[in-house]
Each structure stands twice: as structure tokens, then as C-alpha cells.
C-alpha positions in Angstrom: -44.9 17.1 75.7 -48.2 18.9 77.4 -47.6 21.1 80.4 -49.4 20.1 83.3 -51.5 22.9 84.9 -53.4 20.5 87.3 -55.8 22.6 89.4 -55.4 25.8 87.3 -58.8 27.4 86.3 -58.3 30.5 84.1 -56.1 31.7 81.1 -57.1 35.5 81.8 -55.9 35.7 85.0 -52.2 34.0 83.4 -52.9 30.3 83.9 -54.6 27.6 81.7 -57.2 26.0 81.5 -58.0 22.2 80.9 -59.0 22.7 77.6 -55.7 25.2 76.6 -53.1 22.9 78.5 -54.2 20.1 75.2 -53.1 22.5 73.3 -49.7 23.9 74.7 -46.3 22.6 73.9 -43.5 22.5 75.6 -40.2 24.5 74.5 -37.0 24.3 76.0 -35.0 27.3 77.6 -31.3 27.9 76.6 -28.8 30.6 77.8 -26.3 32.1 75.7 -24.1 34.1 78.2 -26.4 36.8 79.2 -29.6 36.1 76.9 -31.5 33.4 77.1 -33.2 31.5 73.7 -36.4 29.5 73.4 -35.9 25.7 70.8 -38.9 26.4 69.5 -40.9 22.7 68.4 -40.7 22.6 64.8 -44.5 23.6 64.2 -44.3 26.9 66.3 -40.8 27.9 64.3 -40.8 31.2 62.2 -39.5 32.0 59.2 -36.6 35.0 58.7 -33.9 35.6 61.4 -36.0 37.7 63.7 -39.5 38.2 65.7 -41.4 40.5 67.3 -41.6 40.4 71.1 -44.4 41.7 73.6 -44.7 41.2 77.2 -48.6 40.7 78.1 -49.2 40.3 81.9 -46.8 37.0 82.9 -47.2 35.6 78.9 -44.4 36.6 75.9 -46.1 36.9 72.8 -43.9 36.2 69.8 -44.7 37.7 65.9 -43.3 37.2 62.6 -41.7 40.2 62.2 -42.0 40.1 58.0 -45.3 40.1 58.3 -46.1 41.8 61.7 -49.7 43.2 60.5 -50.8 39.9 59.2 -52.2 39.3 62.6 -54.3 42.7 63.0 -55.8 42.5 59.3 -56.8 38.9 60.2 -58.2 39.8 63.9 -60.2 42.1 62.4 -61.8 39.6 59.7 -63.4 38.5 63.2 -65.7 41.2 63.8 -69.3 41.2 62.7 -70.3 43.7 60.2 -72.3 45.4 62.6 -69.9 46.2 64.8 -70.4 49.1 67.0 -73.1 50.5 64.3 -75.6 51.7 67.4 -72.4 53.3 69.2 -73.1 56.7 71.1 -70.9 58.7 69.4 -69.9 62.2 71.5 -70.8 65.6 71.1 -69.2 67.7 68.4 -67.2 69.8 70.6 -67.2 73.6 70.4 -64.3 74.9 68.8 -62.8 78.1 69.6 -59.7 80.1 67.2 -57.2 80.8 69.5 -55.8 83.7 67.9 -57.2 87.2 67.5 
């Protein structure tokens, strides 16, 4: 099932767009006395008994906690080898021994 955003116009600002809602499933909520569990579809489902879990703005970010820096090594495959080559780096600053 798609969720239906109709008249939504950003995903920044926590909403989605036309082009994200074709992408998005829908998960149903469950509450187990005072926690509450997401039925994940089967292709969003992680492997191991647990995950990482973030709060970002109004969004809850789930990662596989066995391999929880899969996601940074591979974000940074998306960086251009020039990357922040021409950066200003600062001053040196002068450094002062504090002791006699």
C-alpha cells in the first residue's frame, strides 16, 4: 500500500513529495502494553533481534545494528574525490605553555 500525501510538497521540511510517496510503504503499528512495534513489510525487515533507532525532526530512522557503520562507509563512497580540496583551512593558532 502507498501513503497518500496529496498536496504535500517537501520531504525536508518532514513531508513527501510526489515522487517519494511511489516509493513509501506502509507498516502497520502494534502496541505491546506500554511499547508500541512496527510489522515491518517483508522487504524493509532486518536481520538479528535488534536495531538502531534515531529520531530526525518528525521521521524515525531505523539501522541494522550488526552492521551500524555500513551506512557511513557507504555514504561516504558518495563524495567526489575532490571534495573540499580548495577548503580555507584556519590559522595555526598560537600556542602558549601554561606552566612556568
Amino acid at each position: 500500500m502507498v501513503v497518500n500525501c496529496a498536496g504535500v510538497t517537501s520531504i525536508a521540511a518532514g513531508v513527501c513529495t510526489r515522487e517519494y510517496v511511489a516509493t513509501v510503504k506502509t507498516a502497520k503499528l502494534l502496541k505491546y502494553g506500554d511499547a508500541q512495534a512496527v510489522r515491518l513489510p517483508k522487504e524493509f525487515r532486518f536481520a538479528g533481534g535488534e536495531v538502531l533507532i534515531k529520531r530526525v525532526g518528525i521521521a524515525v530512522v531505523l539501522l541494522p545494528k550488526a552492521k551500524c557503520w555500513d551506512t557511513l562507509i557507504e555514504s561516504l563512497e558518495k563524495f567526489p574525490p575532490d571534495f573540499m580540496s580548495d577548503r580555507e583551512q584556519p590559522r595555526e593558532a598560537k600556542r602558549q605553555d601554561s606552566l612556568p
